[in-house]
C-alpha positions as CSV (number, residue, x, y, z in Angstrom):
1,X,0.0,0.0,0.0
2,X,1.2,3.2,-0.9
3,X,0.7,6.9,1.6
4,X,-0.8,8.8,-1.9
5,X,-3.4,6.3,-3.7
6,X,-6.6,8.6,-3.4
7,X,-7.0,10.6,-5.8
8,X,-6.8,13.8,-3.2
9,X,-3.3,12.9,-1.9
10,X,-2.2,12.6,-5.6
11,X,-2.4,15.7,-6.8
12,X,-1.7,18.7,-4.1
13,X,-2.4,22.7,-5.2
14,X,-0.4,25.3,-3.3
15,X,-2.1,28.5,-4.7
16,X,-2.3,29.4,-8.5
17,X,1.0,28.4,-9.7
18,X,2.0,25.6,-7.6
19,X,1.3,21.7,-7.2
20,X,2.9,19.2,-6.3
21,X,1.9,15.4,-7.7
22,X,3.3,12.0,-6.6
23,X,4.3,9.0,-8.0
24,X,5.0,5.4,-5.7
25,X,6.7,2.0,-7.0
26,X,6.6,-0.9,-5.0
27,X,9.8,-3.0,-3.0
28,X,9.7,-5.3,-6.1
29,X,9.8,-2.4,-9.0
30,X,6.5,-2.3,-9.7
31,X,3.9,0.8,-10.1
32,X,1.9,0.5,-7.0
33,X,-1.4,1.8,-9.4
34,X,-1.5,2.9,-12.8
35,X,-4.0,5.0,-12.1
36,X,-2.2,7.3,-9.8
37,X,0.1,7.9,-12.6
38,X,-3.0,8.6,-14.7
39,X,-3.7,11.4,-12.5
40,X,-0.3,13.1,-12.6
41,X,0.0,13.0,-16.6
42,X,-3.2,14.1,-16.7
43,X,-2.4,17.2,-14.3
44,X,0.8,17.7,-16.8
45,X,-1.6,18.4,-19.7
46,X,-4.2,20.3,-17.8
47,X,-1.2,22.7,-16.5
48,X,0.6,22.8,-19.4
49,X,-1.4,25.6,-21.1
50,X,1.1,27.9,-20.1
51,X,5.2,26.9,-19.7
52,X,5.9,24.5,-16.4
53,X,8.9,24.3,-14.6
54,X,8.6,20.8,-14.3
55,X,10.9,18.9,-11.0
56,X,10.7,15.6,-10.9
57,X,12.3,14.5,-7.2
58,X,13.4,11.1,-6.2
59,X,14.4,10.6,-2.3
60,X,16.9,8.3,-0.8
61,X,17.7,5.6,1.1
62,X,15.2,6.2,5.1
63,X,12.5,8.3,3.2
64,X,9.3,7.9,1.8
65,X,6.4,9.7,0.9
66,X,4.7,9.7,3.9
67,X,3.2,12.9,5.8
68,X,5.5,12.3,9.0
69,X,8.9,13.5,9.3
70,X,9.3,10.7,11.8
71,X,8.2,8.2,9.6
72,X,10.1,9.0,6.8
73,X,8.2,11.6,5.0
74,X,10.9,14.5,5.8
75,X,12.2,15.2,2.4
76,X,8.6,15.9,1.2
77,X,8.1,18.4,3.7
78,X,10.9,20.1,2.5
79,X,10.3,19.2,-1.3
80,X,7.0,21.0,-1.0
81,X,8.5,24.3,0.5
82,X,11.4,24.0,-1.8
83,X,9.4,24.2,-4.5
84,X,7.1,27.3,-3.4
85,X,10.4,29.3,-2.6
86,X,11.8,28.9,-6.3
87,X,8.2,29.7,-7.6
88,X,8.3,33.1,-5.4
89,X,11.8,33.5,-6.3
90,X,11.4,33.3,-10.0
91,X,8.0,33.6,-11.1
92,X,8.3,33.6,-15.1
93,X,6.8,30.2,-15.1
94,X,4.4,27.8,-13.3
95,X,5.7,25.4,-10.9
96,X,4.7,21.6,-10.7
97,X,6.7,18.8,-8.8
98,X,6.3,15.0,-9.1
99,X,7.7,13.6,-6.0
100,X,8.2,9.4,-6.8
101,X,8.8,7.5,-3.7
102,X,9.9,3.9,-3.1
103,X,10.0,2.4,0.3
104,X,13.2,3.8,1.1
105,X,13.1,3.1,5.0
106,X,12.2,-0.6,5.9
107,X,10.5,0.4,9.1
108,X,8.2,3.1,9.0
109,X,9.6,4.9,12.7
110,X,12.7,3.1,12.9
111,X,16.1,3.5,10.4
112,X,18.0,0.6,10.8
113,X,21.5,0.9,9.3
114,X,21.7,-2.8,9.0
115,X,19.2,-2.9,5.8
116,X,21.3,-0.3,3.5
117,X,22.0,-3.3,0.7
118,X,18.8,-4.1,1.2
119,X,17.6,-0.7,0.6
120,X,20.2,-0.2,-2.2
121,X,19.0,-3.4,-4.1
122,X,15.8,-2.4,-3.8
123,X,16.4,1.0,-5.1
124,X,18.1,-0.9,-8.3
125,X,15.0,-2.8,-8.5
126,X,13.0,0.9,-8.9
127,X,15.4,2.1,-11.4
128,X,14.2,-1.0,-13.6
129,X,11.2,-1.3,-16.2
130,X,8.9,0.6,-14.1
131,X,11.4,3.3,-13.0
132,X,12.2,3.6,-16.4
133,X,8.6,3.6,-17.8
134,X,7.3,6.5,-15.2
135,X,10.0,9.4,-15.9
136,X,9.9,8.8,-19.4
137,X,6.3,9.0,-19.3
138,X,6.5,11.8,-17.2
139,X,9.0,13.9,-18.8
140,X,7.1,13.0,-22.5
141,X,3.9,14.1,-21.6
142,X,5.9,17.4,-20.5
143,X,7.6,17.8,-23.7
144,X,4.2,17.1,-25.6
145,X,1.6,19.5,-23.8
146,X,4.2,22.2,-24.4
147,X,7.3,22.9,-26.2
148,X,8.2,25.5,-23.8
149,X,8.3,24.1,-20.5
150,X,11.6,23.0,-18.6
151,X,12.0,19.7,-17.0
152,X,14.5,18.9,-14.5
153,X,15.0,15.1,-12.8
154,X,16.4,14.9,-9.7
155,X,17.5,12.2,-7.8
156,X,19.5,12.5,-4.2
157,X,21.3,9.6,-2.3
158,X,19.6,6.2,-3.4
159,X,17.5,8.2,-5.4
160,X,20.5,9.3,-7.7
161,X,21.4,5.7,-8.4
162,X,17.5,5.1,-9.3
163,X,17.5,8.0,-11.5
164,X,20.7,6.8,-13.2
165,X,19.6,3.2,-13.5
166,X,16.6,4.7,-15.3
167,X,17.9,6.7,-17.5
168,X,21.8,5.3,-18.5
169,X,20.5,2.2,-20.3
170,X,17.7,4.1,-22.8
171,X,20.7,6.9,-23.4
172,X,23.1,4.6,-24.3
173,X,20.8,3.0,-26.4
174,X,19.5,6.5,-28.1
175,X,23.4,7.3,-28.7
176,X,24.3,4.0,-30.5
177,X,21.1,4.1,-32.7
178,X,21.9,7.8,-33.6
179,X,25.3,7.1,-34.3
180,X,24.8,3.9,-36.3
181,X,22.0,6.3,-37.9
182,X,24.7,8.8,-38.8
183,X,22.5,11.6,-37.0
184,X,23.9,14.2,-34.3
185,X,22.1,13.4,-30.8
186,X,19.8,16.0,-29.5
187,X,18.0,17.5,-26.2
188,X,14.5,17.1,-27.7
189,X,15.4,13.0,-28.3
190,X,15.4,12.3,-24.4
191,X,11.9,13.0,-22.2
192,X,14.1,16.0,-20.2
193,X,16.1,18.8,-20.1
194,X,18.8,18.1,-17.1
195,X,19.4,15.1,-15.1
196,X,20.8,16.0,-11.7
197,X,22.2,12.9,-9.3
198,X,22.9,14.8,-5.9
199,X,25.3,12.9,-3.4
200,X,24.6,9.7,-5.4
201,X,24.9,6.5,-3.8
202,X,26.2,4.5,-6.7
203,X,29.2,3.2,-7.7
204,X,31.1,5.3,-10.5
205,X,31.3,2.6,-12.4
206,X,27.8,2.7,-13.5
207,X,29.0,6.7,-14.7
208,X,32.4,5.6,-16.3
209,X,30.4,3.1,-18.9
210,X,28.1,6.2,-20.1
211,X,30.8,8.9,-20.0
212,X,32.8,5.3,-22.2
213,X,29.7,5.5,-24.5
214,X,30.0,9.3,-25.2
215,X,33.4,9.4,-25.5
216,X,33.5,6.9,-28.3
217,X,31.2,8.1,-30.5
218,X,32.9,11.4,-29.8
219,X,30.0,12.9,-28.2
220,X,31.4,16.4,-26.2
221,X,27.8,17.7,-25.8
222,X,24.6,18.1,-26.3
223,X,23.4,21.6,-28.0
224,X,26.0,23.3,-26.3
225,X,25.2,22.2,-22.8
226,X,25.4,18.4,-20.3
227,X,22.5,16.4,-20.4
228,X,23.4,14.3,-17.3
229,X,25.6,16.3,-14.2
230,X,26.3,14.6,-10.8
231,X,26.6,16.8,-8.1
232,X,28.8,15.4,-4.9
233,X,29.6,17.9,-2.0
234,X,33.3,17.3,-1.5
235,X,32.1,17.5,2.3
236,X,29.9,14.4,1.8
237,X,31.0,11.8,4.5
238,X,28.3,9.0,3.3
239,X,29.4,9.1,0.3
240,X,33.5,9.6,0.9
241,X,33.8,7.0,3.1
242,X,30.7,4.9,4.4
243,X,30.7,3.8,0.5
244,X,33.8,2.4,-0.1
245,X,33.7,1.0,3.4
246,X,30.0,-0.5,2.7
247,X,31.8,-2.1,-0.6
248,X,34.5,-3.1,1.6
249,X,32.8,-4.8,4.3
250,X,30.0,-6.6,1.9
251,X,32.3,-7.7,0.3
252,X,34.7,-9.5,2.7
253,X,33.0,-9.4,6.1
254,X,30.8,-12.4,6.4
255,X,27.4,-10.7,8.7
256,X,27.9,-8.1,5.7
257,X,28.6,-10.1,3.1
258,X,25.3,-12.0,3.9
259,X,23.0,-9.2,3.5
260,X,24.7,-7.3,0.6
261,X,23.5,-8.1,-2.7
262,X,24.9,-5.8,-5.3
263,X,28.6,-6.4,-4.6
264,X,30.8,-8.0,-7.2
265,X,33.7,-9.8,-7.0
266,X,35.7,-9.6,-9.8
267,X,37.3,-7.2,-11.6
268,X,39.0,-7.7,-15.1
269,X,42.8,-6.9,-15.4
270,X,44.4,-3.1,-15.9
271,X,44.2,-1.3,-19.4
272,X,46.2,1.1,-20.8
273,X,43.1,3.8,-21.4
274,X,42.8,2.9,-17.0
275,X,45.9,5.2,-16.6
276,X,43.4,8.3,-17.1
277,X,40.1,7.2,-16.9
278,X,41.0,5.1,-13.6
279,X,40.8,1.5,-12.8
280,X,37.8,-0.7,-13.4
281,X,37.7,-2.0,-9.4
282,X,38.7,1.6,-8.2
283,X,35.5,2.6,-9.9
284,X,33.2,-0.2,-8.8
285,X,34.3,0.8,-4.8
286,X,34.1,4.3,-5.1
287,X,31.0,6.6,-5.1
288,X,30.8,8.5,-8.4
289,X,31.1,12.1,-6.9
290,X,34.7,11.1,-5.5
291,X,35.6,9.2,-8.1
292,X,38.4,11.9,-9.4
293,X,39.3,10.4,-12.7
294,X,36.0,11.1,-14.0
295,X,35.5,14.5,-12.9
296,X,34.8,17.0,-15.6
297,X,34.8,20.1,-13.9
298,X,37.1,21.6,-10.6
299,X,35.9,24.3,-8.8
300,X,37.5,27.9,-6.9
301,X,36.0,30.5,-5.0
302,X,35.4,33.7,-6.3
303,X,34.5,36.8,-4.3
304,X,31.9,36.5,-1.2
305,X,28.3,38.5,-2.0
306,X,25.4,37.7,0.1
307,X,22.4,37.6,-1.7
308,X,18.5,36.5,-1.3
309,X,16.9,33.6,-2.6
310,X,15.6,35.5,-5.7
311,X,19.0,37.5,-6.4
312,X,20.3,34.1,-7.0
313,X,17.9,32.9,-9.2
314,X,18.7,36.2,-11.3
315,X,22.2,36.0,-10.6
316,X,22.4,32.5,-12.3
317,X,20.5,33.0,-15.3
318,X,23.6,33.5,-17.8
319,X,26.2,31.1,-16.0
320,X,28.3,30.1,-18.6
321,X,32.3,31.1,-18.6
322,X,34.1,30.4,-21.6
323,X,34.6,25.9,-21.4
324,X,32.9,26.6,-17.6
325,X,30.2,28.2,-16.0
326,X,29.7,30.2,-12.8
327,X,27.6,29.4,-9.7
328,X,26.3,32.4,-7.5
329,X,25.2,31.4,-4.0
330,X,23.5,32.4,-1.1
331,X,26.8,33.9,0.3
332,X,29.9,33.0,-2.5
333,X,30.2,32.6,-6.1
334,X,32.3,30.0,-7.6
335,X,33.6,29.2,-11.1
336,X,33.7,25.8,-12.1
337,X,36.3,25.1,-15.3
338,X,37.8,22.4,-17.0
339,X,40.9,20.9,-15.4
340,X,43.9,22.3,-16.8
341,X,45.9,18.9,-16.4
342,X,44.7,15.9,-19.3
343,X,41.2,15.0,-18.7
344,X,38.7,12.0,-19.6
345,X,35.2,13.5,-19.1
346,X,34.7,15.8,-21.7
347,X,31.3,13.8,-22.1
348,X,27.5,15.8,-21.9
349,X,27.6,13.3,-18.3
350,X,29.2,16.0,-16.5
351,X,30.8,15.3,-12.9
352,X,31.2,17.9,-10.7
353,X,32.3,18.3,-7.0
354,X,31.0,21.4,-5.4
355,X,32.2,22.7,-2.0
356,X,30.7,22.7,1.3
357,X,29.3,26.0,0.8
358,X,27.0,25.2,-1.6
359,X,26.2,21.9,0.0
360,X,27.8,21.1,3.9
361,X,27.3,17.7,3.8
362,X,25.4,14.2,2.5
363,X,21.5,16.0,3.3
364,X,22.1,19.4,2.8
365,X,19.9,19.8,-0.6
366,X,17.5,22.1,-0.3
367,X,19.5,25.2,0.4
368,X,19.7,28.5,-1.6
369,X,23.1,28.0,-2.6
370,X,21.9,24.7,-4.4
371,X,19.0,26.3,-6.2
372,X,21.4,28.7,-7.6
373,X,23.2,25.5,-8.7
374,X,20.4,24.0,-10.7
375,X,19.4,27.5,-11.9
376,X,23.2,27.7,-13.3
377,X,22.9,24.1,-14.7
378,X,19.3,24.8,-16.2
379,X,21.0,27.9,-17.9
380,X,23.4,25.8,-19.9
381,X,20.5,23.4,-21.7
């Protein structure tokens, strides 16, 4: 049983220009009703008459979307408000978010720390046919009731491996058919404008296959712009070390090893192409957003300005810089370029670690200093 079945708990209005619609899959992968997602496309269309900035938001491992903080539901409390602040901030366009939830916390008032591969296998499980089925759907139905409208994927934690599950095979596939085809690949062939993994709780192995499937078909980007960026906060501890440790301990420590089941064992031998694009079992153990051999961008300060919530939306309208862009924030700018030293991500799968000031550690999404990331990002599609 899902929290948002009726048809009232589907779709939620916050005023004239804001709602808010939900989306739940099952522990197995599976649409918990077809009908729910019925009533979300259907919203798309009705509120498509004019432009929609368009968020679809996947939470992480301990969440869900229930109404409780306690019980899981605290990144839909602050989903919701997130959303009404960049609506007030920058009002050019309606606002609608679809908020797809999983049952990211095993026990409804209780984390246990014990169930993470659990969790994490279940959260490949989502990123599966039906993951992949929903955002498509979602982001088509978008793209079809109006030409105009943006539409930004999110995915944070758990939720950024789901999101890159769902989307990595069907790219992949939509580059080698364009390719044999002889075609250039384009935004409008994929059902969104940016794909955003925050903190992402998947190996970067996973990442170095599709930056591998750019990079030979000599793909730098799309239109000008990424089509995929994953955001780690270099201040991230979950992701820096609980990861690797997680790989570490599943696989060698038996109590682990028993409950983990998305650990391999085997890795094949070195390569000469490993020298820059690192090794196949450094990959598989590290996080993607610490992963340094894939990292397309590097980031330093630039001068301190404290600014509002809607100065920063303006601020980060225009944020290209030359190969770069710029990111204003809530109280510092910084300019994020291409590494001066030889590089093997110049892919449209950007990865980029961003300091502590934009995000301060592994939950620390919903900031002011983040929306002026996305902003950025959006301005570069």
């Amino acid at each position: 049983m899902g929290y948002r079945q009726s048809p009232e708990k589907t779709i939620e209005s916050h005023g004239a220009r804001v709602s808010l619609a939900h989306v739940e899959i099952d522990d197995q992968g599976e649409l918990t009703s077809r009908d729910q997602l019925k009533r979300v496309t259907d919203h798309i269309r009705v509120s498509s008459k004019e432009p929609l900035l368009l968020v679809v938001y996947i939470h992480g491992w301990n969440r869900n979307s229930s109404a409780s903080k306690i019980s899981g539901g605290g990144d839909l409390i602050k989903f919701r408000k997130w959303l009404q602040e960049v609506n007030e901030a920058d009002s050019g366009r309606k606002t609608m978010g679809v908020f797809v939830s999983w049952r990211g916390r095993s026990l409804s008032a209780f984390p246990v720390g014990v169930d993470y591969f659990h969790r994490h296998a279940a959260a490949r499980r989502m990123g599966g046919v039906a993951g992949t089925e929903v955002l498509h759907e979602i982001g088509a139905t978008a793209r079809a009731a109006n030409s105009k409208s943006r539409i930004v994927m999110m995915g944070h934690s758990m939720g950024g491996a789901i999101l890159e599950s769902s989307f990595s095979e069907a790219i992949a596939s939509r580059v080698a058919m364009t390719h044999a085809e002889g075609k250039r690949v384009k935004r409008s062939d994929f059902p969104v404008d940016l794909i955003v993994t925050i903190n992402s709780a998947e190996s970067a192995i996973h990442a170095r296959q599709l930056v591998s499937t750019f990079k030979s078909r000599g793909i730098h980007e799309i239109e000008g712009g990424p089509l995929m960026v994953s955001i780690t906060s270099q201040d991230d501890i979950a992701t820096r070390l609980a990861f690797p440790l997680g790989n570490i301990l599943g696989r060698w420590v038996l109590p682990f090893n028993v409950f983990n089941t998305g650990v391999s064992g085997m890795h094949r031998e070195r390569q000469p192409s490993d020298a820059l694009q690192g090794t196949q079992a450094a990959a598989h153990r590290t996080a993607v957003g610490h992963f340094q051999p894939l990292f397309s961008h590097r980031y330093r300060a630039q001068a301190e300005q404290k600014r509002t919530l809607t100065q920063v939306m303006a601020a980060n309208r225009r944020a290209r810089r030359g190969s770069g862009f710029v990111v204003h924030g809530i109280e510092a700018s910084f300019i994020f370029d291409r590494p001066e030293e030889e590089f093997y991500n110049d892919t449209p799968y950007w990865i980029v670690p961003v300091p502590g000031a934009i995000m301060k550690n592994h939950e620390d999404i919903w900031n002011g200093s983040f929306v002026g990331m996305i902003a950025a990002l959006m301005s570069l599609t």
